[in-house]
PDBQT receptor file of N, H, CA, C and O in Angstrom, charges set to zero:
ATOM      1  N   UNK A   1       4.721   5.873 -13.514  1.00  0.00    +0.000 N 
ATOM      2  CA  UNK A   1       5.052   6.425 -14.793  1.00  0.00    +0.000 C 
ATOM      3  C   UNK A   1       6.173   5.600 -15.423  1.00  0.00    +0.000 C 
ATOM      4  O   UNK A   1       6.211   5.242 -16.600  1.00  0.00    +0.000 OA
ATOM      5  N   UNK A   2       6.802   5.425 -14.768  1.00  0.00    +0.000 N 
ATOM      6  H   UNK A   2       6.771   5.716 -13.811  1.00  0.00    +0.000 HD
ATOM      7  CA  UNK A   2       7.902   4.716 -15.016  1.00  0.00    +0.000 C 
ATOM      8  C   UNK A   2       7.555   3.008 -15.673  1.00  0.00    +0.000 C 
ATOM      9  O   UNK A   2       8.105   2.460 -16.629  1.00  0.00    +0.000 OA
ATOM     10  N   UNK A   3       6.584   2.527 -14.874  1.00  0.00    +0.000 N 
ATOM     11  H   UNK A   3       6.137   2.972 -14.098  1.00  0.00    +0.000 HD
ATOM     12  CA  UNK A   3       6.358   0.976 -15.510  1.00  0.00    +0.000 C 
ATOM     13  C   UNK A   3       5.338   1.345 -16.689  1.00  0.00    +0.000 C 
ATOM     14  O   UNK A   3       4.797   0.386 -17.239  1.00  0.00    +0.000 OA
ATOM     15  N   UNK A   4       4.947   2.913 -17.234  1.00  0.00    +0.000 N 
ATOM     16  H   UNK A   4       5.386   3.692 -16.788  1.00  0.00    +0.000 HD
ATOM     17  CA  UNK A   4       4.149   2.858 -18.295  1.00  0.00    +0.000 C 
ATOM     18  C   UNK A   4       5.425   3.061 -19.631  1.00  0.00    +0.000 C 
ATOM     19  O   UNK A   4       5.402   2.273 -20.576  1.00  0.00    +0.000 OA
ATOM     20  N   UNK A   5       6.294   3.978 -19.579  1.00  0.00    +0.000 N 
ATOM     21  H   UNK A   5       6.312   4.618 -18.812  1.00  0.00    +0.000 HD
ATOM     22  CA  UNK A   5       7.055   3.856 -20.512  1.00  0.00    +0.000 C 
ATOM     23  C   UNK A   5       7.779   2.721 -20.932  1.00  0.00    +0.000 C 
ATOM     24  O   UNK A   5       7.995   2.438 -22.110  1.00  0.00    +0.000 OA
ATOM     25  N   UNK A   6       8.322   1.776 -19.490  1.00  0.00    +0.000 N 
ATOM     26  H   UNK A   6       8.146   2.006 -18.533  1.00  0.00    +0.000 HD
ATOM     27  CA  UNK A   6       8.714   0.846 -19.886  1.00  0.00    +0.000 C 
ATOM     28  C   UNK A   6       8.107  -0.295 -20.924  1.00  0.00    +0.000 C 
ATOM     29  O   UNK A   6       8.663  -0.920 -21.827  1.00  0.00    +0.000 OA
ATOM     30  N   UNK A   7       6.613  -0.317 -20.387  1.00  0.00    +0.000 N 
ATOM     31  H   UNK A   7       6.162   0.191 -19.654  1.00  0.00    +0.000 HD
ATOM     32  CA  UNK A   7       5.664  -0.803 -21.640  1.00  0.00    +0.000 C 
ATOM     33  C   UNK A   7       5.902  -0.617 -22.561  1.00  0.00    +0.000 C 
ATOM     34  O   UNK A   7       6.170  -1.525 -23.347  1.00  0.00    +0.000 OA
ATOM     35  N   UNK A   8       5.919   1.013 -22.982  1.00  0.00    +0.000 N 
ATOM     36  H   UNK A   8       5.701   1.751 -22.344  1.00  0.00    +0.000 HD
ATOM     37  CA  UNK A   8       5.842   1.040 -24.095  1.00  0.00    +0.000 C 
ATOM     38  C   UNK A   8       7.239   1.250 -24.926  1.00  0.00    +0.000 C 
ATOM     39  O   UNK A   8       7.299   1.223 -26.155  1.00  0.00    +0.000 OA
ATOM     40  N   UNK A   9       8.183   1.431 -24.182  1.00  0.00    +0.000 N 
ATOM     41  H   UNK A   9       8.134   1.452 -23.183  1.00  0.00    +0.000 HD
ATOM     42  CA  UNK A   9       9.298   1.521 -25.458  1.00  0.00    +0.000 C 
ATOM     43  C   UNK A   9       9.989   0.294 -25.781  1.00  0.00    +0.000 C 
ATOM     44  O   UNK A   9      10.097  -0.792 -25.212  1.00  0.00    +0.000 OA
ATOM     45  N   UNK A  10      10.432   0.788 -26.876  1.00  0.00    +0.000 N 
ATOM     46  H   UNK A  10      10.344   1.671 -27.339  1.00  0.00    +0.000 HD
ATOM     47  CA  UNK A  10      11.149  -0.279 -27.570  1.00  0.00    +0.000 C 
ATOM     48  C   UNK A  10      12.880   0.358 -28.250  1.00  0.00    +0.000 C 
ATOM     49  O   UNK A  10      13.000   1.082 -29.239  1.00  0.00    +0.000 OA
ATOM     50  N   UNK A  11      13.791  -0.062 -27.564  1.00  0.00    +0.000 N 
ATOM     51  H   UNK A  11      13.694  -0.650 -26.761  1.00  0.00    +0.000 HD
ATOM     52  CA  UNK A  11      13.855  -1.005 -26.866  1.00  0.00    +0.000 C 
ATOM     53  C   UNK A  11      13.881  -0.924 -25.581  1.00  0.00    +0.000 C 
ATOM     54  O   UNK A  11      13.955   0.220 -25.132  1.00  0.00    +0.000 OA
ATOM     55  N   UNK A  12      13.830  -2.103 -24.569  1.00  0.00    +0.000 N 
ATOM     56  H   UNK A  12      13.770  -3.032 -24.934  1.00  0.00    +0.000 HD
ATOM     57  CA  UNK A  12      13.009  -2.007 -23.112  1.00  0.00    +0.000 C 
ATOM     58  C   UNK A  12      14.156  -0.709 -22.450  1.00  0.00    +0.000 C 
ATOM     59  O   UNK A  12      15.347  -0.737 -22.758  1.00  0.00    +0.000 OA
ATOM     60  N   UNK A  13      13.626   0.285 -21.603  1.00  0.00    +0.000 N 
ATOM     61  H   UNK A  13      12.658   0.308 -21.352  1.00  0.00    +0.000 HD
ATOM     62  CA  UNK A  13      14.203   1.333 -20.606  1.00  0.00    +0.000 C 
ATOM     63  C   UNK A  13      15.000   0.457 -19.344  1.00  0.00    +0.000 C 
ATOM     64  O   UNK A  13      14.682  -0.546 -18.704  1.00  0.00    +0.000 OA
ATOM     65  N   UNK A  14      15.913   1.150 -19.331  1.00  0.00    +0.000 N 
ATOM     66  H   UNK A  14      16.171   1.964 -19.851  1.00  0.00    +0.000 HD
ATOM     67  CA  UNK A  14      16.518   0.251 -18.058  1.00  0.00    +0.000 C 
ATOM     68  C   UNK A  14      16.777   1.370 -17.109  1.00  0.00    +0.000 C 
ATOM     69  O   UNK A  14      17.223   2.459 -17.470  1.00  0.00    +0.000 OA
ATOM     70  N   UNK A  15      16.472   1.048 -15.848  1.00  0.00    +0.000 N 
ATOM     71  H   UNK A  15      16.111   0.163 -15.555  1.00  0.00    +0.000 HD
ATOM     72  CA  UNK A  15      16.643   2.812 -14.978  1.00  0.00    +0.000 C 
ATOM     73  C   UNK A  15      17.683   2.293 -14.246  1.00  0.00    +0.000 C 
ATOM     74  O   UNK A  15      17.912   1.168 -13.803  1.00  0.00    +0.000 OA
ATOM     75  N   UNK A  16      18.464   3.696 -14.196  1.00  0.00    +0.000 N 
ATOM     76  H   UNK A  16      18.278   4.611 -14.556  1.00  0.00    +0.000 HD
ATOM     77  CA  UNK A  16      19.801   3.456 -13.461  1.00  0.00    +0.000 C 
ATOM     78  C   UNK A  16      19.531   4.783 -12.484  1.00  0.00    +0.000 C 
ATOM     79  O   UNK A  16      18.588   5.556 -12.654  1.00  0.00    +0.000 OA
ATOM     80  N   UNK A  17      20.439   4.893 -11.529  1.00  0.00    +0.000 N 
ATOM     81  H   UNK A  17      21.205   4.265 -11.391  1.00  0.00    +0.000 HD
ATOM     82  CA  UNK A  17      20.717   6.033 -10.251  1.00  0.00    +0.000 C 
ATOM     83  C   UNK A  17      20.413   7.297 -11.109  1.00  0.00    +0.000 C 
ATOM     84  O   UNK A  17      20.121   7.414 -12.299  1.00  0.00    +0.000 OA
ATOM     85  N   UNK A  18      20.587   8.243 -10.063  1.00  0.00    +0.000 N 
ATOM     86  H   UNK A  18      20.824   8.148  -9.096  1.00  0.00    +0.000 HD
ATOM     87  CA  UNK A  18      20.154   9.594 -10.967  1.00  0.00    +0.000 C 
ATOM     88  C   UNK A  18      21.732  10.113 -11.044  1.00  0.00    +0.000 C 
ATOM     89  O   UNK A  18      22.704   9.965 -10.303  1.00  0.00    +0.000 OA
ATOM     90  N   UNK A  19      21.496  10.818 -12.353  1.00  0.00    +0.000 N 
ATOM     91  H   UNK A  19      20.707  10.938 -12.955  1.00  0.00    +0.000 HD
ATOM     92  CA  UNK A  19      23.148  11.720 -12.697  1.00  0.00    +0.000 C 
ATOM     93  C   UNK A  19      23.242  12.413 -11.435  1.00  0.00    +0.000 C 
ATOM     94  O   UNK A  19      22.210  12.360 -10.766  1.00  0.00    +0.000 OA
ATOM     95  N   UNK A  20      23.973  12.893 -11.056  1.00  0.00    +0.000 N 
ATOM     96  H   UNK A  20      24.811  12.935 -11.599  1.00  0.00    +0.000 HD
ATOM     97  CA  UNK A  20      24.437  14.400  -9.690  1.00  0.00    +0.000 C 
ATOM     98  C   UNK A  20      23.902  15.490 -10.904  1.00  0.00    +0.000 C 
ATOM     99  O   UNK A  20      24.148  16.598 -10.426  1.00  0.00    +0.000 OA
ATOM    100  N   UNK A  21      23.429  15.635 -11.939  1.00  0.00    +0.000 N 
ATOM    101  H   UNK A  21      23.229  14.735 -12.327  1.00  0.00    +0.000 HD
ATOM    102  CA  UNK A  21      23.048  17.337 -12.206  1.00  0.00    +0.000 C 
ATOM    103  C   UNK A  21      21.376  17.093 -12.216  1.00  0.00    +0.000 C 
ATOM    104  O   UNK A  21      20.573  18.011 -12.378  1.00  0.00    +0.000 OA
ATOM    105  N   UNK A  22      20.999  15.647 -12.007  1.00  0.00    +0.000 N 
ATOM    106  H   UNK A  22      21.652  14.901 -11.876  1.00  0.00    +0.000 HD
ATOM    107  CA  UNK A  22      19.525  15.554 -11.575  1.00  0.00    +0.000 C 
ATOM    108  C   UNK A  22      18.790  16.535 -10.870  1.00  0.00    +0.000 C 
ATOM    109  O   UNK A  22      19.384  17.165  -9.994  1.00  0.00    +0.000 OA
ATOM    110  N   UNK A  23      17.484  16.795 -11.124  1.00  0.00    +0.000 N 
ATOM    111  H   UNK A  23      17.002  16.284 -11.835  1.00  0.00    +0.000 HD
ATOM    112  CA  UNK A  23      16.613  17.895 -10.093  1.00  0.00    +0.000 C 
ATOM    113  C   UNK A  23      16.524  16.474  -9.553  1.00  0.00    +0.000 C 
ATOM    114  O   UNK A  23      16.526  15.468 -10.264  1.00  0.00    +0.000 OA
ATOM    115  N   UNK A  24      16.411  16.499  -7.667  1.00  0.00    +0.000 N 
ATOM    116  H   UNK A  24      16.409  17.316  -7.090  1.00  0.00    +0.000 HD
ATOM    117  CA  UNK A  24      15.944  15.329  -7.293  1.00  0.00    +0.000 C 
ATOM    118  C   UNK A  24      14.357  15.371  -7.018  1.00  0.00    +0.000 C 
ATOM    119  O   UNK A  24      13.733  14.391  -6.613  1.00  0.00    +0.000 OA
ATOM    120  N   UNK A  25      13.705  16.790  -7.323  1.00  0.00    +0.000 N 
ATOM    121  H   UNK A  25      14.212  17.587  -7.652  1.00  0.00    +0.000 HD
ATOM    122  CA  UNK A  25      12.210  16.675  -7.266  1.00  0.00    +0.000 C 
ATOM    123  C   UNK A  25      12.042  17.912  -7.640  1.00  0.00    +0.000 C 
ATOM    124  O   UNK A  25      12.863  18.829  -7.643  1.00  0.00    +0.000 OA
ATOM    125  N   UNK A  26      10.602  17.900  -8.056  1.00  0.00    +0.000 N 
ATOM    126  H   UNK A  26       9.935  17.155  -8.053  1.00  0.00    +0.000 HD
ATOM    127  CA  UNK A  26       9.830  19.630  -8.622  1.00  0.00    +0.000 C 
ATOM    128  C   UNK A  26       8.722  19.404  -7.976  1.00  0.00    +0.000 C 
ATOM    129  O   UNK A  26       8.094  18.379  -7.712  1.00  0.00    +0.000 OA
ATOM    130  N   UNK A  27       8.543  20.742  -7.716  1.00  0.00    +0.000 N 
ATOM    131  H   UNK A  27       9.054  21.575  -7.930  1.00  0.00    +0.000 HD
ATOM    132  CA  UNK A  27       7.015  21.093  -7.436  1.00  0.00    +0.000 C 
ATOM    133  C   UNK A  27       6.058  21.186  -8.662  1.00  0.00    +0.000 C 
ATOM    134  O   UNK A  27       5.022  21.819  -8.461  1.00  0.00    +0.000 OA
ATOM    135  N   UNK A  28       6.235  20.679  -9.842  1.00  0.00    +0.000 N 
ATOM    136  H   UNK A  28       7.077  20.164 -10.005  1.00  0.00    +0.000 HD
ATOM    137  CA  UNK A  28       5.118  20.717 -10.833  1.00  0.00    +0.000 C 
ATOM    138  C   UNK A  28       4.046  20.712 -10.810  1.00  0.00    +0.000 C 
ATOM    139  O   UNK A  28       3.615  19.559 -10.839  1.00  0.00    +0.000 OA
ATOM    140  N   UNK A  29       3.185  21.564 -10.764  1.00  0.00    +0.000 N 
ATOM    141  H   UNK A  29       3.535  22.500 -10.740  1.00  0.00    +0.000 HD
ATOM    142  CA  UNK A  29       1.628  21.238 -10.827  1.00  0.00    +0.000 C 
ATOM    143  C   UNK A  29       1.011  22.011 -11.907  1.00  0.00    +0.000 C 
ATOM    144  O   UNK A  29       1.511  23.040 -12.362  1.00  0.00    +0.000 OA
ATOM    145  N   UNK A  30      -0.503  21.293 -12.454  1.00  0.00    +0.000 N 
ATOM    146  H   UNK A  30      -0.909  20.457 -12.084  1.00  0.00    +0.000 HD
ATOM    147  CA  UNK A  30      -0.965  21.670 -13.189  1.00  0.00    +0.000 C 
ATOM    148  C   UNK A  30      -2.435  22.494 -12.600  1.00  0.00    +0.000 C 
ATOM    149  O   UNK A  30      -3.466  22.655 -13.253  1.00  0.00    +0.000 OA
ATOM    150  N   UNK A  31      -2.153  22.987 -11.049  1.00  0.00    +0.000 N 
ATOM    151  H   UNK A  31      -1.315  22.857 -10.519  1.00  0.00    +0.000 HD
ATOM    152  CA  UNK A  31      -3.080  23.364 -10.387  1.00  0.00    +0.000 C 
ATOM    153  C   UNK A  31      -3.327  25.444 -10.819  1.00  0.00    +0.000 C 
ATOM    154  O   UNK A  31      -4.361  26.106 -10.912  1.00  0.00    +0.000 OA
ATOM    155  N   UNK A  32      -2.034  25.798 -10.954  1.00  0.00    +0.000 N 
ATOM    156  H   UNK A  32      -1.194  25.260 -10.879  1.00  0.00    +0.000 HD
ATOM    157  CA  UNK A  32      -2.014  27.440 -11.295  1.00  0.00    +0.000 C 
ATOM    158  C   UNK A  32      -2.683  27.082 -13.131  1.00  0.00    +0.000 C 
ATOM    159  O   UNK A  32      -3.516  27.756 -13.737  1.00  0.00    +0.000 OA
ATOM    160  N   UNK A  33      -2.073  26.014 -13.547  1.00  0.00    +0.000 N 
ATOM    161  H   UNK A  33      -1.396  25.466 -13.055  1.00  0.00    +0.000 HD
ATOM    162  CA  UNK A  33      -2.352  26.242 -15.217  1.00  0.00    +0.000 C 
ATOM    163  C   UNK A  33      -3.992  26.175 -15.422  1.00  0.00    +0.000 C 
ATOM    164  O   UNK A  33      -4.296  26.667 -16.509  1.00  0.00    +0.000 OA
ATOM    165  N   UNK A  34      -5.203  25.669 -14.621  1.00  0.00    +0.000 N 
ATOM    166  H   UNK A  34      -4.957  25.269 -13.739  1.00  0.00    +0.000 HD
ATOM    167  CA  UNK A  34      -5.812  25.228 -13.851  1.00  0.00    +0.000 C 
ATOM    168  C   UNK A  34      -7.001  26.565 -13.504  1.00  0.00    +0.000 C 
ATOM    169  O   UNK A  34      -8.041  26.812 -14.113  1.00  0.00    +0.000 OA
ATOM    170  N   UNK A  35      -6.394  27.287 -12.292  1.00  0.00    +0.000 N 
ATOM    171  H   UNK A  35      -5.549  27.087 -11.798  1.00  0.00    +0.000 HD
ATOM    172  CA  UNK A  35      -7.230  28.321 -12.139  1.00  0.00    +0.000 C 
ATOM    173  C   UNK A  35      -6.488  29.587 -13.263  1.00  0.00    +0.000 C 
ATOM    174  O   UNK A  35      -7.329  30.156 -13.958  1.00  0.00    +0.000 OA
ATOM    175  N   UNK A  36      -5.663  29.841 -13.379  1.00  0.00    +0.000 N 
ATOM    176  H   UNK A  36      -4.980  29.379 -12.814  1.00  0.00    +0.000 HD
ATOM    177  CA  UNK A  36      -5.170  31.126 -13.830  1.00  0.00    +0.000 C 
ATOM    178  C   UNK A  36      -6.007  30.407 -15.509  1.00  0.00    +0.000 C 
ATOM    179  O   UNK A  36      -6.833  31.281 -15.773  1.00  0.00    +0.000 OA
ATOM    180  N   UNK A  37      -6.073  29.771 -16.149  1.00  0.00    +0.000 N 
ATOM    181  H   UNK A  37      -5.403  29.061 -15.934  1.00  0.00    +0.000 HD
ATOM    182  CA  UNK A  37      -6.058  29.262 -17.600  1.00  0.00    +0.000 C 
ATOM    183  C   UNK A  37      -7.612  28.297 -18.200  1.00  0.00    +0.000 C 
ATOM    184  O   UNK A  37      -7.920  27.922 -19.331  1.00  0.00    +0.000 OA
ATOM    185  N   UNK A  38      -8.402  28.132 -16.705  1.00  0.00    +0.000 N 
ATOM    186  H   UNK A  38      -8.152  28.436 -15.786  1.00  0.00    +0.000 HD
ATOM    187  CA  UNK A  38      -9.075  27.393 -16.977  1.00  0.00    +0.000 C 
ATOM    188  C   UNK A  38      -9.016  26.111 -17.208  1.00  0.00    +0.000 C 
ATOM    189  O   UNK A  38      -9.912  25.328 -16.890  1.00  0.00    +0.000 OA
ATOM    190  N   UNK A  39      -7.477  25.653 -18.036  1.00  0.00    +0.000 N 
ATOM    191  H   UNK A  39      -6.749  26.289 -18.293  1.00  0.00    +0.000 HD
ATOM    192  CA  UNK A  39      -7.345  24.253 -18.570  1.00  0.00    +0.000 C 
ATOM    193  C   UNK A  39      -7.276  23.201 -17.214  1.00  0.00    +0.000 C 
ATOM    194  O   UNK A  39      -7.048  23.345 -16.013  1.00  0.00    +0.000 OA
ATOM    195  N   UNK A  40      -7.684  21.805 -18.329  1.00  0.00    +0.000 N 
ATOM    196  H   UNK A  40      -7.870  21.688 -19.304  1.00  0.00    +0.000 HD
ATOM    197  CA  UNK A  40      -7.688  20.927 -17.808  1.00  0.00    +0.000 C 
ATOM    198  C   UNK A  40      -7.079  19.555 -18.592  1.00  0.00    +0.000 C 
ATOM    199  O   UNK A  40      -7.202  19.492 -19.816  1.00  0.00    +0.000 OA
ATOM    200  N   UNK A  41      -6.539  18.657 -17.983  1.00  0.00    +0.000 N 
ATOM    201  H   UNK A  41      -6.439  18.708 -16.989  1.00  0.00    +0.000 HD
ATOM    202  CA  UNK A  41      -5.983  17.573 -18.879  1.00  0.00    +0.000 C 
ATOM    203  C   UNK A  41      -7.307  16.949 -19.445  1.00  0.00    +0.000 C 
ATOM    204  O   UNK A  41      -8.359  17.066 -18.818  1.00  0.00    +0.000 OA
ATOM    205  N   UNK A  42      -7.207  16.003 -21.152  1.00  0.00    +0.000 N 
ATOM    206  H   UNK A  42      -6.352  15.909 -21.662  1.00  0.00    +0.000 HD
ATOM    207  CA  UNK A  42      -8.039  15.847 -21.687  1.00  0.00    +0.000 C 
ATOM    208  C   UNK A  42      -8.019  13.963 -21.085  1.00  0.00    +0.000 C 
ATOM    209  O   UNK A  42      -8.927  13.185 -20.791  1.00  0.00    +0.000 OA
ATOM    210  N   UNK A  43      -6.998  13.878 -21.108  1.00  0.00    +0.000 N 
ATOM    211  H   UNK A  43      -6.261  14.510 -21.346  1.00  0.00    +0.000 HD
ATOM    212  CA  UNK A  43      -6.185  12.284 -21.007  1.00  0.00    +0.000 C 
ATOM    213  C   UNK A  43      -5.383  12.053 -19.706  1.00  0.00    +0.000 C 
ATOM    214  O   UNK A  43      -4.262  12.437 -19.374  1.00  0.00    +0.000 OA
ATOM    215  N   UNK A  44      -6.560  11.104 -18.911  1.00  0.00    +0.000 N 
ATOM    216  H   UNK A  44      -7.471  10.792 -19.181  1.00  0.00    +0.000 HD
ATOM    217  CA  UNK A  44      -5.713  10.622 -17.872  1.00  0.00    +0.000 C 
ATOM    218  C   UNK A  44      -4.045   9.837 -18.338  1.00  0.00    +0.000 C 
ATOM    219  O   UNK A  44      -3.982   9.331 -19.458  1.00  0.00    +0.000 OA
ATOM    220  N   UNK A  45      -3.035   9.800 -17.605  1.00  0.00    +0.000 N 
ATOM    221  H   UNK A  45      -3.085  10.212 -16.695  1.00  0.00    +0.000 HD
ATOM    222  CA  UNK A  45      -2.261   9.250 -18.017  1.00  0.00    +0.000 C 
ATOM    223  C   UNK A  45      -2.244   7.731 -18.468  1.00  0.00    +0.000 C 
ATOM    224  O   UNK A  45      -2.067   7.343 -19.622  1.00  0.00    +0.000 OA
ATOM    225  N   UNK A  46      -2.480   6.868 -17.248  1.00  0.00    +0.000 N 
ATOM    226  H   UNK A  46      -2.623   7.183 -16.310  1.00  0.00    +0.000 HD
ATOM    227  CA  UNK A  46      -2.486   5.611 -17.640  1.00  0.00    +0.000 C 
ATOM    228  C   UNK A  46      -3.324   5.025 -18.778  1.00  0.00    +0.000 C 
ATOM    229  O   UNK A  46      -3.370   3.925 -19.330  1.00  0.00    +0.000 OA
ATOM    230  N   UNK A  47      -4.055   6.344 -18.933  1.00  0.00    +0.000 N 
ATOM    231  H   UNK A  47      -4.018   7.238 -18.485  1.00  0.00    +0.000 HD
ATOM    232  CA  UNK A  47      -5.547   5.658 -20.051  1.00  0.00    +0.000 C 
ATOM    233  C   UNK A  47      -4.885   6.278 -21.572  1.00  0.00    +0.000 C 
ATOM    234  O   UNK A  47      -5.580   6.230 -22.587  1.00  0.00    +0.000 OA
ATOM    235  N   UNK A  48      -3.842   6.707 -21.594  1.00  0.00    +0.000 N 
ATOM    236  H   UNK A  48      -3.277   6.746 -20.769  1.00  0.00    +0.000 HD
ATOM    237  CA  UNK A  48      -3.582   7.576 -22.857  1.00  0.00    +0.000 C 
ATOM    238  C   UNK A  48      -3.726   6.529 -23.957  1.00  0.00    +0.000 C 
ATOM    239  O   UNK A  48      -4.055   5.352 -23.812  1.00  0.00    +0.000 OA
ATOM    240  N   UNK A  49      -3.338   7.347 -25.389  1.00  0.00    +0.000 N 
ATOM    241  H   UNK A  49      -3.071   8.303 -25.507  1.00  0.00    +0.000 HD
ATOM    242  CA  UNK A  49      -3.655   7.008 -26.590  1.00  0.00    +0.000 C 
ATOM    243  C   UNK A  49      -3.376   5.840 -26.983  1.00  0.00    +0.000 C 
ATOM    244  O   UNK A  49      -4.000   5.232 -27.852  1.00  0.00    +0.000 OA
ATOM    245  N   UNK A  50      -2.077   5.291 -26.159  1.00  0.00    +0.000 N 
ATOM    246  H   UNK A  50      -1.570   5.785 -25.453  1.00  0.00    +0.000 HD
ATOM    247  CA  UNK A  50      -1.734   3.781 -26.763  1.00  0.00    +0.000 C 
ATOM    248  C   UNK A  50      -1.633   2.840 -25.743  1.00  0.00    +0.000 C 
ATOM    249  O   UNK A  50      -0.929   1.834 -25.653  1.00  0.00    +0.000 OA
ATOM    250  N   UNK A  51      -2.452   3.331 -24.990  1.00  0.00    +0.000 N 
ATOM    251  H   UNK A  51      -3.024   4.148 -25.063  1.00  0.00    +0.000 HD
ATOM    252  CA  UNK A  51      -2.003   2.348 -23.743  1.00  0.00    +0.000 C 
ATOM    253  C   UNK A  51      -2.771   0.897 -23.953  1.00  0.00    +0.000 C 
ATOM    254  O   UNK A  51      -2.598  -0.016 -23.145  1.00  0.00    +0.000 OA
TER     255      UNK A  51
């Protein structure tokens, strides 16, 4: 994800350490949005609109 934004912004992203009020990880999933909702993503990431 990270070498896709860098693509695309302007001007170039430079990644530095994480702040200390960083989450250092989530459990995010789009697996409950999924069964409870039916949905589904329309757009793989790497393939998105401007890639």
């Amino acid at each position: 994800m990270l070498a896709a934004v860098r693509k695309a912004a302007t001007p170039q992203v430079e990644h530095r350490a994480p702040h200390p009020a960083d989450v250092p990880e989530t459990l995010a999933s789009i697996t409950a949005a999924g069964a409870q909702l039916g949905w589904q993503p329309r757009i793989f990431f790497p393939d998105g609109p401007d890639s």
